[in-house]
C-alpha positions in Angstrom: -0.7 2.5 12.6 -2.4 -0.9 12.0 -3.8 -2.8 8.5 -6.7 -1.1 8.3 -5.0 2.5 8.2 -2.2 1.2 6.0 -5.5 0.0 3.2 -5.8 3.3 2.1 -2.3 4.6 1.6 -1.7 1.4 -0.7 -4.7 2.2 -3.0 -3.6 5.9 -2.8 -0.1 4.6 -3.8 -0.9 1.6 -6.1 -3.5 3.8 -8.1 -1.1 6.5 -8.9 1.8 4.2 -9.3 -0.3 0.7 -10.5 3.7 -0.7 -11.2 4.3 -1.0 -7.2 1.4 -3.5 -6.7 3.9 -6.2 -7.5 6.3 -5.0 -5.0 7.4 -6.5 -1.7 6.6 -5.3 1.4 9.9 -4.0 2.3 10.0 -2.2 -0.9 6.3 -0.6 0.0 7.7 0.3 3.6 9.9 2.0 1.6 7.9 3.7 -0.9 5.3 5.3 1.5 8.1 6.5 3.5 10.0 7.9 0.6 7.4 9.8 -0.9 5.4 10.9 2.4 2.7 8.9 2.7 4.1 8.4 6.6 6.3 10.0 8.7 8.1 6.8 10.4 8.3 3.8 8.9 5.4 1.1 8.9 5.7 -2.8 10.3 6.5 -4.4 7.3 4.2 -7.3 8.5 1.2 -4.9 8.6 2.3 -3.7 5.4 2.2 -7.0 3.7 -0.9 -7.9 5.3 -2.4 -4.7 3.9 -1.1 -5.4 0.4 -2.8 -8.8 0.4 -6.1 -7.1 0.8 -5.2 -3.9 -1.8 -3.9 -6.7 -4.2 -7.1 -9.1 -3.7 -10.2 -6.2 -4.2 -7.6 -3.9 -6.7 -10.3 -4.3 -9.7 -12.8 -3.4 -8.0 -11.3 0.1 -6.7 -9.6 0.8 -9.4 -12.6 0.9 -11.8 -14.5 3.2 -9.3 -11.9 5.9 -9.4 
């Protein structure tokens, strides 16, 4: 699973939980493992570089749901 897959799974998570978007990318690898978003756990660096995008364009999306 690359970036691009991971995009979606973070605006899944951080729009039902909007309190992870300040977490670390260790804790995210976590946190979509945890509550199934994945079945193995992700690259934390494809994670975090995920989370940079989520975090950057997060107004946007959120306002459209």
């Amino acid at each position: 699973m690359n970036a691009a897959e991971i995009l979606p799974l973070l605006r899944d998570l951080y729009s039902r939980l909007p309190e992870t978007v300040c977490l670390e990318p260790w804790e995210l690898q976590h946190i979509l493992w945890s509550l199934g978003y994945c079945e193995d756990l992700l690259d934390e660096g494809q994670i975090g570089a995920a989370a940079e995008v989520a975090r950057g364009d997060w107004p946007e999306w959120w306002r459209a749901a």
